[in-house]
C-alpha positions in Angstrom: 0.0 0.0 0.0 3.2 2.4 0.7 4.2 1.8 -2.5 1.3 2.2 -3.8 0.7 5.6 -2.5 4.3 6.4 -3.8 3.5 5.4 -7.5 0.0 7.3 -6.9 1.9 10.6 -6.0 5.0 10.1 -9.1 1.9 9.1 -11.3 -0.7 12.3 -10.6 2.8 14.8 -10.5 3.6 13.5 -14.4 0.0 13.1 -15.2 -1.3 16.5 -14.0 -4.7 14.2 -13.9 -5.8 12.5 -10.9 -8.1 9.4 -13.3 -5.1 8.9 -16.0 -2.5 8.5 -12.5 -5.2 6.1 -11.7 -5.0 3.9 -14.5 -0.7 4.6 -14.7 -0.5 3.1 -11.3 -2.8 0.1 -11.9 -0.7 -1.1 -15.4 2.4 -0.6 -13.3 0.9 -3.0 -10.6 0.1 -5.4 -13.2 2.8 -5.3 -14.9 5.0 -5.5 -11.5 3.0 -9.2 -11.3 3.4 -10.2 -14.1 7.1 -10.3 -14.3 7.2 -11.3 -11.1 4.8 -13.6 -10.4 6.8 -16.8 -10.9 10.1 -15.4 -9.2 11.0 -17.8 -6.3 13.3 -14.7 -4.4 11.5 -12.0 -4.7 13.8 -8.8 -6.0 14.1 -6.2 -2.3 11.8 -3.6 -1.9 14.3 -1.0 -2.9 15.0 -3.0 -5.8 10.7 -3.0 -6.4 10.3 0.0 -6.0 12.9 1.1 -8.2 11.2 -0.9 -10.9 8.1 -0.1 -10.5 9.1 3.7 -11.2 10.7 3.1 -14.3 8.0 1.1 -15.7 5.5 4.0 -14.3 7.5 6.8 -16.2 8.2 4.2 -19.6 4.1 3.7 -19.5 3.6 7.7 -19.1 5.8 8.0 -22.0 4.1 5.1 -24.4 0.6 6.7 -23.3 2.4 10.5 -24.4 3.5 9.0 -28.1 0.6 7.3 -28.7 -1.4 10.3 -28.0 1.1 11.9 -30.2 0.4 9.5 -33.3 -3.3 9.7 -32.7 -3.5 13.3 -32.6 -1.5 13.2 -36.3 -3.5 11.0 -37.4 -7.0 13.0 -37.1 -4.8 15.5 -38.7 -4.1 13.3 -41.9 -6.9 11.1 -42.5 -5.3 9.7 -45.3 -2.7 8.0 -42.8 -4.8 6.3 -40.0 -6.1 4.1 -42.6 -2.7 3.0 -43.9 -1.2 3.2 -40.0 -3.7 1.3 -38.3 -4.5 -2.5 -38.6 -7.4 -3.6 -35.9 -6.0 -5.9 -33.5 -9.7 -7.9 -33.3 -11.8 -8.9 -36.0 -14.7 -7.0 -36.7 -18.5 -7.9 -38.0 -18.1 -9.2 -41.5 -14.5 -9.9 -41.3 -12.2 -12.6 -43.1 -12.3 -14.6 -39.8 -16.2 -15.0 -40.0 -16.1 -17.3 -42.9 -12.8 -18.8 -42.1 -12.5 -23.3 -42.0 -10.1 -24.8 -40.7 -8.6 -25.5 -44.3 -8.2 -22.2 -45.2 -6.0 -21.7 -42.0 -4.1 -24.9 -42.8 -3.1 -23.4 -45.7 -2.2 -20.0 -44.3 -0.1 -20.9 -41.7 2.6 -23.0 -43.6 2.5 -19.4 -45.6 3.8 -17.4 -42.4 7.6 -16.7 -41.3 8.8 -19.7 -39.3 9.1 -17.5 -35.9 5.8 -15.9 -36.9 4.1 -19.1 -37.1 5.5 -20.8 -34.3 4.4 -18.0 -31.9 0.5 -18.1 -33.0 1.3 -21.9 -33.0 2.2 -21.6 -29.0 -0.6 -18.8 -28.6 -3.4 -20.9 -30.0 -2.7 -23.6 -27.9 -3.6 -21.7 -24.8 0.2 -20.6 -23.7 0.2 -17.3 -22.3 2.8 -14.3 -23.7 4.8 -15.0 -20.7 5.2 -18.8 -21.6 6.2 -18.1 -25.5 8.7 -15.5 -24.1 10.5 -18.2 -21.9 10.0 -20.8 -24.4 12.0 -18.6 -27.2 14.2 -16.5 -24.6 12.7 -13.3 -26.2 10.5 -10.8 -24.3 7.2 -10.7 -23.8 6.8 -7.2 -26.3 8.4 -9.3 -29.4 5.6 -12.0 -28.9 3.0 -9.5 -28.6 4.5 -7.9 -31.8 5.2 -11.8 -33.4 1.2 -12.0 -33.1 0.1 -8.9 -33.8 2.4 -9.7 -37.5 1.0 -12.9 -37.7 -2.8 -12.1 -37.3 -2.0 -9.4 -39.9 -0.1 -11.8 -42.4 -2.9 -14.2 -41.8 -5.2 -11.8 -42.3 -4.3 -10.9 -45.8 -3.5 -14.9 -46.9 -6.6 -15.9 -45.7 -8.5 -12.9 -47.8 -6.4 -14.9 -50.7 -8.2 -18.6 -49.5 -11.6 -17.2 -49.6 -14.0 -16.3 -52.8 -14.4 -13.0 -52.9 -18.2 -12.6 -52.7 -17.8 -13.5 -48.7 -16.4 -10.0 -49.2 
């Protein structure tokens, strides 16, 4: 709870916004678990603490930039539709009429590293666990899936006829 209150304070002084130090301090605290959770010796509280600053200011920053690229975007509308990719299917998207075929043939289609990622993800193994299994971290298999539902994406667009469409 100290810390807590710690993070709260470093959070609303960057933030300037008492809801967005909120939300800053509760991704630090997840993130804190996260990378910790499975640690036998738990790092010392100076050591925590330490930690969990960084990763407070590194989040402020992310939110800052992406705010940033967001704000250029509604400037140029030509680039947010070039720029951004949803992460989840929508209504009416290639993955409503997908078969298991289609994806048999997509996958083979996919970078080794690409494939073996969404391999391990489908399977029910969590970012963490494809990190450890590849020795990478957990922000390259979060960016190995988001390439790979992308790639997929577009082959699977290939498999299907194109009145689905």
């Amino acid at each position: 709870m100290q810390r807590r209150e710690r993070l709260l304070a470093r959070a609303r002084n960057v933030c300037r916004d008492r809801s967005d130090a909120e939300d800053l301090v509760q991704e630090t605290l997840v993130r804190f678990i996260q990378t910790f959770e499975k640690v036998v010796v738990p790092p010392d509280p100076r050591s925590c603490e330490s930690w969990m600053m960084t990763t407070l200011i590194n989040l402020f920053y992310g939110q800052c930039r992406k705010r940033k690229v967001q704000e250029e975007n509604a400037k140029e509308p030509s680039l947010s539709n070039e720029l951004v990719t949803p992460l989840e299917p929508s209504a009416g998207s290639v993955f409503d009429v997908v078969t298991s075929e289609h994806l048999a043939k997509a996958l083979p289609l996919l970078s080794p590293k690409l494939r073996e990622t969404f391999v391990l993800h489908a399977e029910g193994k969590s970012y963490q666990e494809i990190a450890q299994a590849f020795g990478v971290p957990v922000g390259t298999v979060a960016k190995r899936l988001y390439d790979a539902r992308a790639k997929l994406r577009e082959l699977l667009q290939r498999f299907i006829s194109p009145e689905v469409h």
